[in-house]
C-alpha positions in Angstrom: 2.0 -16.6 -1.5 -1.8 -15.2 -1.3 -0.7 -13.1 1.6 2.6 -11.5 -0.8 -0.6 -10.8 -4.0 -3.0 -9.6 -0.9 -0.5 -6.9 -0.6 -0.1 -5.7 -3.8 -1.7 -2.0 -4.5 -3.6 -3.3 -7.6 -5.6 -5.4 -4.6 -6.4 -2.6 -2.3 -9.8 -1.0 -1.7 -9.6 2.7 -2.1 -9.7 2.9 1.3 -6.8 0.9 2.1 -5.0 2.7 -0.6 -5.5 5.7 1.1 -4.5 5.1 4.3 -1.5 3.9 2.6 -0.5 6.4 0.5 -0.8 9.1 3.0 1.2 7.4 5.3 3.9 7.2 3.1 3.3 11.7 2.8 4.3 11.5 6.5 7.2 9.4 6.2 9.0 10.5 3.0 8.8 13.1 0.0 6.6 12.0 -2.8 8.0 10.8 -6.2 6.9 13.3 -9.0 6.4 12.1 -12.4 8.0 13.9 -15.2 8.9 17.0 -12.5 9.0 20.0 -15.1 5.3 19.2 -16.2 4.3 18.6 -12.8 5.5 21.9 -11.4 3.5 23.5 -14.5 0.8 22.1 -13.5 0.6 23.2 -10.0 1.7 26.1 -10.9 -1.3 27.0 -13.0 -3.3 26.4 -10.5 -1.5 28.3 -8.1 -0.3 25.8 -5.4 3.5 25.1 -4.1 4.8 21.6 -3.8 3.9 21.7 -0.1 0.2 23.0 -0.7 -0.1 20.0 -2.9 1.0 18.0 -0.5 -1.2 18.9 2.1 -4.1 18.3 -0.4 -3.2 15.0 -1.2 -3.6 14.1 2.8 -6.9 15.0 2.5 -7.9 12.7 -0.4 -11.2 10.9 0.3 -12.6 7.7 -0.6 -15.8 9.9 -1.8 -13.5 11.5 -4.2 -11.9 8.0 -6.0 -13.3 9.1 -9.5 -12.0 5.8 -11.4 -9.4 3.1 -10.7 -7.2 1.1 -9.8 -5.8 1.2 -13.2 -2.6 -0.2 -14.6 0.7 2.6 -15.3 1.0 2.5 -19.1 4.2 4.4 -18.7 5.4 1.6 -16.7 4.0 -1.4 -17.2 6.5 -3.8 -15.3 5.6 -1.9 -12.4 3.0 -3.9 -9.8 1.8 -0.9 -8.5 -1.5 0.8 -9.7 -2.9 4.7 -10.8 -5.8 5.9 -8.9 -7.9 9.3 -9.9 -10.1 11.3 -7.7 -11.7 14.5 -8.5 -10.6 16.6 -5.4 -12.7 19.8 -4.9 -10.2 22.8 -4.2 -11.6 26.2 -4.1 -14.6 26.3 -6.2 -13.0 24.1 -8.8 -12.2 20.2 -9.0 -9.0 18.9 -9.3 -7.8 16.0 -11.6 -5.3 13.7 -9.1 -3.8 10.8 -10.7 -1.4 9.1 -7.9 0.4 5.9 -7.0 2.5 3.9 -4.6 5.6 3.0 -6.5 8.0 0.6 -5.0 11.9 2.8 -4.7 14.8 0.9 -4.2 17.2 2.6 -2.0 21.2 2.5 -2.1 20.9 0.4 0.9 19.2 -2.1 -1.5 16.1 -2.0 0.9 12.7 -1.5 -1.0 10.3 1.1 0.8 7.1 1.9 -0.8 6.5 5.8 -1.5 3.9 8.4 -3.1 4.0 8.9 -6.3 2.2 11.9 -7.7 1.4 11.2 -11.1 -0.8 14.2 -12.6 -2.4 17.4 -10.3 -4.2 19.3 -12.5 -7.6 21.6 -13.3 -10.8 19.2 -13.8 -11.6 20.5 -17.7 
């Protein structure tokens, strides 16, 4: 049982969440909360999907601002928000992410990125 909690994102270090999350860039396409916002966001900033992508890959543990925090929008969910202020030319950028836990048709569970919020540092 300590081993199952052990491997629960809210018990990470920011560095194991790290390597964790970008691993799951490489295997799968992230999860985007509330898509349409999203897209605005990168938008503004002038980034594609892709370019934010790439980005997120290059998350460092310098750049954990605050967290892990628990998802008010989902609170059943065991999984936790982390922010880092990313630097992206000549600005900072405001990166909330998370693994979430997806359940495929094939009823196996696979953990994936889930890009919360990518927006301008204000």
């Amino acid at each position: 049982m300590a081993r199952v909690a052990h491997d629960l994102p809210m018990n990470w270090s920011v560095q194991e969440f790290l390597e964790r999350f970008q691993t799951t860039l490489v295997l799968a396409p992230p999860l985007w909360h509330d898509t349409g916002r999203r897209l605005a966001e990168i938008q503004a900033i002038g980034l594609t999907r892709n370019q934010v992508i790439e980005e997120l890959k290059n998350l460092k543990p310098t750049s954990h601002h605050r967290g892990p925090e628990p998802d008010d929008a989902e609170p059943a969910s065991l999984s936790a928000l982390h922010i880092f202020k990313h630097p992206l030319e000549g600005t900072s950028i405001f990166v909330y992410v998370k693994i979430a836990l997806k359940v495929h048709p094939n009823k196996k569970s696979v953990l994936i990125a889930k890009i919360w919020s990518f927006k301008q540092w204000s």
